[in-house]
C-alpha positions as semicolon CSV with decimal commas, in nm:
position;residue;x (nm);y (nm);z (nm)
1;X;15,405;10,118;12,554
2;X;15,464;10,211;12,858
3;X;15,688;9,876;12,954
4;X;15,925;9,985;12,626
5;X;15,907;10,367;12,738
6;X;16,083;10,179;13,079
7;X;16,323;9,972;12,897
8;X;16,441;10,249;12,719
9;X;16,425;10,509;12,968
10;X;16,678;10,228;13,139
11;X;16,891;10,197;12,837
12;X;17,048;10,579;12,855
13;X;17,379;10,652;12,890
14;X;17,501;10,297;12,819
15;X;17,469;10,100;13,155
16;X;17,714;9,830;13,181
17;X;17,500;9,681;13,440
18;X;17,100;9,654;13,324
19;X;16,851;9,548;13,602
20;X;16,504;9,440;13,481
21;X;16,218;9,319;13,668
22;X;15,921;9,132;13,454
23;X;16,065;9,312;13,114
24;X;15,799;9,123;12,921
25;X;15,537;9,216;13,112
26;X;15,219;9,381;12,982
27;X;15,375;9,305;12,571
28;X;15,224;9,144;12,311
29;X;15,421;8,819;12,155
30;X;15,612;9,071;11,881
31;X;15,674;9,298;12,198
32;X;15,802;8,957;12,411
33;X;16,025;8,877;12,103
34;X;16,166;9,197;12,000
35;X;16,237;9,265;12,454
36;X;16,405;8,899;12,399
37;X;16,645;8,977;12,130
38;X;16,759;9,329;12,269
39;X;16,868;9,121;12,606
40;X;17,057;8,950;12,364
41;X;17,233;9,160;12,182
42;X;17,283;9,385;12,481
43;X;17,466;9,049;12,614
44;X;17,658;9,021;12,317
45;X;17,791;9,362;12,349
46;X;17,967;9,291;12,693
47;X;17,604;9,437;12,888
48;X;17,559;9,238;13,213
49;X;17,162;9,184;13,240
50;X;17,023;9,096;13,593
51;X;16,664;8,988;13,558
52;X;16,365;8,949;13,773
53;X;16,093;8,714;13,679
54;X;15,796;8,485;13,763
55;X;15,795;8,381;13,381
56;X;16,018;8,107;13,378
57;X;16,033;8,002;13,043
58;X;16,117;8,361;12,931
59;X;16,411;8,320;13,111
60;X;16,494;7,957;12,986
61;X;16,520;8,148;12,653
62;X;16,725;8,471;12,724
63;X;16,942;8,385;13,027
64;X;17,281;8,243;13,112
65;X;17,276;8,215;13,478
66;X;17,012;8,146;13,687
67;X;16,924;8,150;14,087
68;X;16,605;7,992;14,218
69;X;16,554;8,138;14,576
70;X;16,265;8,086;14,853
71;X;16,204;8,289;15,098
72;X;16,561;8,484;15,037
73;X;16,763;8,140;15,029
74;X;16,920;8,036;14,720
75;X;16,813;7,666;14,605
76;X;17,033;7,628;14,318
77;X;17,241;7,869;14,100
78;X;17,424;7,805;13,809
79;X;17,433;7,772;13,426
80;X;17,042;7,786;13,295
81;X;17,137;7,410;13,163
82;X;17,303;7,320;13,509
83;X;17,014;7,421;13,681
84;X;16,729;7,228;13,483
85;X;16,942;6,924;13,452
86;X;16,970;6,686;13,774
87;X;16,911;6,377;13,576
88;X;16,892;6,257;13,203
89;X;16,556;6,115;13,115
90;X;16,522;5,944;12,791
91;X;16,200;5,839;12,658
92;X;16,164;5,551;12,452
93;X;15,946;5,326;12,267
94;X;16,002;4,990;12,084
95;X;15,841;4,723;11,868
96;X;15,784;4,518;12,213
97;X;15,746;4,773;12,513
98;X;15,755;4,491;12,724
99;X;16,086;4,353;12,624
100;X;16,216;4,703;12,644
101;X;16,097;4,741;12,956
102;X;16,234;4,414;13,115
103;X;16,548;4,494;12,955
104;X;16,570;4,818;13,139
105;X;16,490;4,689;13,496
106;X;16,757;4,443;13,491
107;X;17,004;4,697;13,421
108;X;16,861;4,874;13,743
109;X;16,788;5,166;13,533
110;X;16,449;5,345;13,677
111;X;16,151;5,388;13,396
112;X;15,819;5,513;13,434
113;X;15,549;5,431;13,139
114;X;15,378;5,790;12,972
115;X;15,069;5,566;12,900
116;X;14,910;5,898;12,742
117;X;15,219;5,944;12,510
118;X;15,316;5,578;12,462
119;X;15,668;5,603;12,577
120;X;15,883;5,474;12,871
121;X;16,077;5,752;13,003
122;X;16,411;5,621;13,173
123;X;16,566;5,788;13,421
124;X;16,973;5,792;13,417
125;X;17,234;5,971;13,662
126;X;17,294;6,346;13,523
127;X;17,563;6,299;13,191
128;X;17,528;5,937;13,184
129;X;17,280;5,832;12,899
130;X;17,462;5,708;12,588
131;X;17,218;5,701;12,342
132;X;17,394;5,587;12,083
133;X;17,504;5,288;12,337
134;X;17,138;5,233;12,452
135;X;17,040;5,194;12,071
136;X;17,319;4,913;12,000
137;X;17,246;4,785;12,328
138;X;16,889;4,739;12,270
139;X;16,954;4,583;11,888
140;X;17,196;4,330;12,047
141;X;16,913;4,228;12,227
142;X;16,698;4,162;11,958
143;X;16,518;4,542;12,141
144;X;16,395;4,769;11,812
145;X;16,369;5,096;11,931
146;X;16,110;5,325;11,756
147;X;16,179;5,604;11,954
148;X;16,496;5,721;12,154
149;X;16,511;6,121;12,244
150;X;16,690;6,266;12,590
151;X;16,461;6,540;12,701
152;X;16,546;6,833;12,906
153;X;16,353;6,938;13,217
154;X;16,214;7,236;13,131
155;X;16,325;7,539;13,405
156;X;15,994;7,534;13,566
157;X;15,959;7,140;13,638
158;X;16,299;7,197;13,809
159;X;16,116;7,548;13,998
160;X;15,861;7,343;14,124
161;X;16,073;7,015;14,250
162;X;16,336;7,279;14,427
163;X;16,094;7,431;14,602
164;X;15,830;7,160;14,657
165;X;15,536;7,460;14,558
């Protein structure tokens, strides 16, 4: 209660400008949600929301803009997709694996096998994976693809690779 008492307490007289540090903090998972959705809709209604946090998928879900920063430097800063994104990686899976995987390595593309999972994941410059171009590719070859998804990096597998913690 106290957190909310905070927020609140924050929230009078209309601030155009809203600093927060850990808003979540201390709430229970209704709490976390209903904290979420009033950063949005302050958003929506021209509020500018500045936001410290160590919870970095809270902020995958409620921010814009993001800066990473060590030790006061900033490491990237940009769009929350911008950010997470410094490759495409598609995982894959096919009737033959093997074919799929030869395939791949001719075209120079880099794959690593998720032998827990099943899947190759391939790993394409940022923007450059045409799925729907892999898929005929693949077919052309005689390649059946039973699987074909481009995941995301997820803001705190890009956290840890920017600053090597």
């Amino acid at each position: 209660m106290k957190q909310r008492l905070a927020i609140g307490a924050a929230l009078l007289g209309n601030p155009s400008v809203l600093v927060l540090d850990e808003p979540t903090n201390g709430l229970d998972p209704v709490g976390i949600a209903e904290i979420r959705q009033l950063i949005k809709d302050l958003h929506l209604a021209g509020h500018t929301i500045l936001i410290a946090s160590h919870l970095l998928d809270e902020v995958e879900k409620v921010c814009t803009h993001v800066a990473i920063l060590k030790k006061g430097i900033v490491l990237a800063d940009g769009p929350v997709s911008d950010v997470m994104m410094d490759e495409d990686v598609v995982e894959m899976n096919a009737t033959d694996v093997h074919a799929l995987k030869t395939f791949l390595e001719a075209q120079g593309i880099a794959t690593e096998n998720d032998t827990e999972l099943g899947l190759i994941r391939a790993r394409f410059p940022t923007g450059t994976a045409k799925l729907d171009v892999l898929n005929q590719t693949c077919m052309e070859r005689g390649i059946v693809l039973t699987h074909l998804v481009l995941r995301r990096k997820k803001l705190e597998t890009r956290f840890f690779e920017l600053t090597n913690a």
